[in-house]
C-alpha positions as semicolon CSV with decimal commas, in nm:
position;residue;x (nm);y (nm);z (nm)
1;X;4,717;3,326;15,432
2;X;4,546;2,967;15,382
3;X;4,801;2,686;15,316
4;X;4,620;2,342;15,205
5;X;4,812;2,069;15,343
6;X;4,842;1,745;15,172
7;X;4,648;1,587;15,424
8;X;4,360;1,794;15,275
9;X;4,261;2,033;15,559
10;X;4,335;2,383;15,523
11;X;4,573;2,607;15,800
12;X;4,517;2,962;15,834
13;X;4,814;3,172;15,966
14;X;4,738;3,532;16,031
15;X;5,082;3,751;16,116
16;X;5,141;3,601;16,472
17;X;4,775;3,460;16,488
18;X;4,918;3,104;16,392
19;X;5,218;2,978;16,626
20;X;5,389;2,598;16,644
21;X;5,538;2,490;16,935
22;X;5,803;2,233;16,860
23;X;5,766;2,089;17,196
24;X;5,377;2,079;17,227
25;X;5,082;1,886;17,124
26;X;4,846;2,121;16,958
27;X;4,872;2,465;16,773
28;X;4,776;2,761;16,959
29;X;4,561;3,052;16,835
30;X;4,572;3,358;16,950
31;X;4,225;3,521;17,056
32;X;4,372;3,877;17,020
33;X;4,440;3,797;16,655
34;X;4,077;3,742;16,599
35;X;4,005;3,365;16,637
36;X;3,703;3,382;16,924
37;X;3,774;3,184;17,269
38;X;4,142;3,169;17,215
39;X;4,116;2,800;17,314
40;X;4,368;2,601;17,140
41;X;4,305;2,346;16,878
42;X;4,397;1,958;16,932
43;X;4,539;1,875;16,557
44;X;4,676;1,510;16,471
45;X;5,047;1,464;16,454
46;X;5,090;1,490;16,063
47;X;4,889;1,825;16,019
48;X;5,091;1,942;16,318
49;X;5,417;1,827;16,181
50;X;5,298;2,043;15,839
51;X;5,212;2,314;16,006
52;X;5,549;2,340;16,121
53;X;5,688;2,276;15,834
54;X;5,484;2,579;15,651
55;X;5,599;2,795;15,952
56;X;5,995;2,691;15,827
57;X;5,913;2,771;15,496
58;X;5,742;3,120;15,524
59;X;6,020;3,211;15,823
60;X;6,289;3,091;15,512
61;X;6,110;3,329;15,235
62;X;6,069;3,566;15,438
63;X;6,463;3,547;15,555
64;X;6,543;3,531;15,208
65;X;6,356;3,841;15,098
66;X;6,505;4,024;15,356
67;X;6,851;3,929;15,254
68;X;6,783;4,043;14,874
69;X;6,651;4,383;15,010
70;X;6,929;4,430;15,200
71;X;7,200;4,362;14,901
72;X;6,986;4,601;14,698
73;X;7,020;4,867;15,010
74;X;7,384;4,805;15,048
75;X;7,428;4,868;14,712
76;X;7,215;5,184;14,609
77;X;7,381;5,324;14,977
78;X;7,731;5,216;14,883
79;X;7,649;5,406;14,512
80;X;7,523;5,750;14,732
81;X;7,800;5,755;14,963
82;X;8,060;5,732;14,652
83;X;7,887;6,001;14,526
84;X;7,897;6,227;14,784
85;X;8,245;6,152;14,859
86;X;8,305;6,240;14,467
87;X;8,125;6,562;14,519
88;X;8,262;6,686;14,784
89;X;8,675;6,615;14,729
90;X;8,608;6,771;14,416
91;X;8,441;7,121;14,567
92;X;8,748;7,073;14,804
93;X;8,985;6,988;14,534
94;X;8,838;7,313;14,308
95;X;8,880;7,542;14,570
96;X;9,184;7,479;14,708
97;X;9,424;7,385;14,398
98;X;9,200;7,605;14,112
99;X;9,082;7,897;14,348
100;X;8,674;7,851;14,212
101;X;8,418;7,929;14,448
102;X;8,030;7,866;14,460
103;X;7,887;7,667;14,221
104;X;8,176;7,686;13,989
105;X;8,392;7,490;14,245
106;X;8,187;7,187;14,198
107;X;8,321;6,898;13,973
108;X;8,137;6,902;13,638
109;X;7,918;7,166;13,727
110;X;7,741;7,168;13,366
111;X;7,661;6,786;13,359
112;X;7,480;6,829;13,691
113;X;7,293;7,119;13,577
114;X;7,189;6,927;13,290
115;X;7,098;6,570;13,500
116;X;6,709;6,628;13,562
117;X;6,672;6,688;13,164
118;X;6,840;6,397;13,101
119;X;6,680;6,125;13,365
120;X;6,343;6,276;13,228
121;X;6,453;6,273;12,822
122;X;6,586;5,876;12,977
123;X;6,253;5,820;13,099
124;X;6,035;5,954;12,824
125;X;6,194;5,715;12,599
126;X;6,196;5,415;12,810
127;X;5,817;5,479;12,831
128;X;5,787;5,522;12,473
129;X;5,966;5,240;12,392
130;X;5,757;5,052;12,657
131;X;5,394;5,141;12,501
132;X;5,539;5,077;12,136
133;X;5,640;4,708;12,225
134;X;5,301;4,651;12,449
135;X;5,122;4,763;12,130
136;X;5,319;4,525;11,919
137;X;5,233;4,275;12,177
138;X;4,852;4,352;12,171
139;X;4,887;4,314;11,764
140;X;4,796;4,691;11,754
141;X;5,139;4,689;11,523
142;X;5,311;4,983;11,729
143;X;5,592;5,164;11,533
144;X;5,952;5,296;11,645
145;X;6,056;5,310;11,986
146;X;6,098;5,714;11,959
147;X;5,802;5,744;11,733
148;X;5,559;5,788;12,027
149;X;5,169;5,810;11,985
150;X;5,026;5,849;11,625
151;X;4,796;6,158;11,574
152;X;4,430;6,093;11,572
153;X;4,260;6,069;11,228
154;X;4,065;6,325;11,102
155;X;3,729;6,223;10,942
């Protein structure tokens, strides 16, 4: 990633090749991320104080992409593990208090059966609906949202 500072010189950071030290006087490259000698590079006080200040705000995005991802994993985890739970006290529940067994035992049996058809009849029309407003967009004037493709014309 290249950051231009306002100073007007340009920072490269490579994943760990670019590292501030709060404490020291220059910016250290790492030769094993590809920068040849592995010297370090004297930089004035300003660019160094920006550099470190880029390094706070990449560690901060960074941090707070993380944290998003990790509501959105809480959440579709929190949504599986209801399931389940659902599933399986209502086998339990069907067996024991109704007497079914195999499949029948299972709570709502028929709308599960029926799920993949309608996640892919979902899907089919959120893709329809998706093309018809894109060609609306383009100006190619589009047509209902269930309508799908028109035929071709025969000449």
């Amino acid at each position: 990633m290249r950051i231009r500072s306002t100073a007007g010189c340009y920072v490269d950071f490579w994943q760990g090749a670019a590292r501030h030290d709060a404490g020291a006087k220059n910016v250290e490259m790492s030769a094993a991320r590809g920068i040849p000698g592995g010297a370090p590079l004297s930089v004035s006080g300003s660019v160094r104080q920006e550099v470190g200040d880029f390094e706070a705000l990449i560690r901060a995005k960074q941090e707070e992409a993380s944290s998003a991802f990790g509501y959105f994993v809480a959440l579709v985890s929190l949504c599986l593990l209801v399931l389940v739970c659902y599933l399986v006290a209502g086998t339990v529940y069907n067996f024991h208090f109704n007497g079914l067994t195999g499949s029948a035992a299972v709570p709502h049996i028929e709308f599960w059966k029926e799920c993949p058809a309608l996640v892919e009849d979902g899907a089919r029309y959120v893709w329809k609906s998706a093309n018809s407003l894109a060609g609306k967009a383009a100006g190619q004037g589009g047509g209902s949202a269930g309508g799908g493709a028109k035929p071709p014309i025969k000449g």
